[in-house]
C-alpha positions, 0 to 999 in steps of 0.5 A: 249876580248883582245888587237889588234893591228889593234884596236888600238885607234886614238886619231884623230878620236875623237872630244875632245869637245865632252868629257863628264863623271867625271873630276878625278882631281877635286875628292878626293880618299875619295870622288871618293870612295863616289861616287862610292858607292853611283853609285853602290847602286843606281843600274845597269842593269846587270853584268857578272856573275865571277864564278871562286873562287881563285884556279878554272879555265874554266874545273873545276866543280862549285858547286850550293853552291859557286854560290848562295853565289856569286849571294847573294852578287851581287843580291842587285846591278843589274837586270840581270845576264850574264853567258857565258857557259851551263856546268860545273856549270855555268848552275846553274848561270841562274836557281839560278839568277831567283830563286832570282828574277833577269832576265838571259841573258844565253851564250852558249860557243861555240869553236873549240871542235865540241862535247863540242859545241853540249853539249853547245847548247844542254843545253842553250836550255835546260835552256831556254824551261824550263823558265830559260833564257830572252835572250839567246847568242849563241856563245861569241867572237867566230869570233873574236878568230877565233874559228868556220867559220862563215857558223858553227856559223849561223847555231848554231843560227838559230838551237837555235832560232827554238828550243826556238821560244819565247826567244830572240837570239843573238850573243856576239862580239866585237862591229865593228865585226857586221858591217863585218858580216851583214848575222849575224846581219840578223839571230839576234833578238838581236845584243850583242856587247862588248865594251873596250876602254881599250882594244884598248889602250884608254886614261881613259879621252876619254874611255866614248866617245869612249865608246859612239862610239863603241855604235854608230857603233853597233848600225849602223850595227844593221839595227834597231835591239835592241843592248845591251853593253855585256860587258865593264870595266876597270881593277883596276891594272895590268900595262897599254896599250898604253894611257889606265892605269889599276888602282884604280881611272880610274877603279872607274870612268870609272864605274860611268861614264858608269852607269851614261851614260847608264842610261841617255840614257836608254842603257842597258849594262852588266857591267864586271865583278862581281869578280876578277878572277885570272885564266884569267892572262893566256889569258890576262896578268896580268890586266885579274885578276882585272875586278872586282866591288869584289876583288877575296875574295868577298869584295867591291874593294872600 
């Protein structure tokens, strides 16, 4: 996800009083990073699985050994991986996620490449016949870049919901997508929203209620259905959008703030991301390359 001018947040359409989380003032950097461990080792639902070292880039093949490293590191903090692609190495993502123990929501990247797609679904259906895969994505942001027409999109889905009838489908976006497409909210047994107060230019002092709104609106749109947060964060450097500012402290509690909030209200959300990741500079400037709970060699950011 990234900005957009029409998404930008008003800071109008947000009742102050409603602010919740941690007040950053009152917290020292030693005790901010205290209580940052100390959210991490309790524990999160899932995390999005970064699967690029420094160097490696979406093309690029993956090796089942740079992935189990990865999956070794991050199996102690979380329950669930997310992965967004079924080629090049990341299917080794889910096979080696369960192989540890941890339950997989598998992505199938869908794009303007008609053949690449096929080979997608092809392999998230796949992985999922053969027991790798508790909740299958079909698709990631794909209305929101503008990829496929929707009619191309609904026919993915319902293709991979009759080819694996006993795993649930879903479709990843951006959260107010699914209240401008209801038939999608229709062919979903799942509705998977991301969600980035950042990304719309929020102040970190209202990111956790905007949060909480964003969450709202899916869930409006869901008509019922389960809606689980796919994604959110905040990058750790990288400059500032609008109010949002990329940085150390807003980065550490903006993640005790979510894992504090999903819990309480026992929302399942996929935390991003694992790992720094510098290839996503290109796509996303320079915060793209600091998502991560890891820096990019693979050690605790705090």
């Amino acid at each position: 996800m990234s900005y957009r001018k029409d998404r930008k947040f008003n800071l109008s359409k947000l009742g102050i009083d409603q602010y919740t989380g941690i007040e950053l003032n009152k917290y020292s950097e030693k005790d901010l990073v205290n209580l940052w461990r100390e959210t991490l080792e309790n524990g999160m639902h899932g995390l999005c699985f970064s699967l690029y070292e420094d160097g490696q880039k979406p093309g690029d093949i993956i090796t089942e050994e740079q992935v189990k490293r990865r999956m070794e590191i991050i199996k102690p903090y979380t329950d669930w991986v997310r992965s967004f692609s079924c080629t090049e190495g990341n299917e080794h993502i889910p096979i080696i996620a369960k192989e540890m123990g941890l339950k997989t929501l598998v992505g199938g990247w869908l794009g303007d490449d008609k053949e690449i797609n096929e080979r997608e679904m092809a392999g998230l259906i796949k992985l999922a016949q053969e027991g790798y895969v508790d909740i299958a994505a079909v698709g990631n942001e794909v209305l929101y870049r503008n990829d496929l027409p929707k009619e191309e999109l609904i026919e993915h889905i319902v293709a991979v919901k009759k080819a694996i009838p006993n795993v649930p489908v879903g479709y990843v976006d951006a959260y107010y997508e699914f209240g401008v497409h209801p038939d999608i909210v229709e062919v979903s047994d799942v509705i998977l929203a991301n969600c980035y107060p950042y990304w719309e230019g929020c102040p970190f002092e209202y990111s956790l209620t905007h949060m909480q709104q964003m969450y709202a609106q899916a869930t409006a749109a869901a008509k019922g259905k389960k809606v689980i947060i796919t994604e959110t964060g905040w990058p750790s450097e990288g400059g500032r959008l609008d109010g949002a500012i990329a940085g150390a402290r807003n980065a550490m509690a903006y993640f005790i703030n979510t894992q504090l909030w999903c819990q309480e209200e026992d929302i399942e959300v996929f935390y991003f991301s694992s790992f720094d990741e510098s290839w996503k500079t290109g796509p996303e400037g320079d915060v793209g390359a600091y998502w991560g709970l890891w820096d990019k060699q693979e050690q605790l950011k705090f």
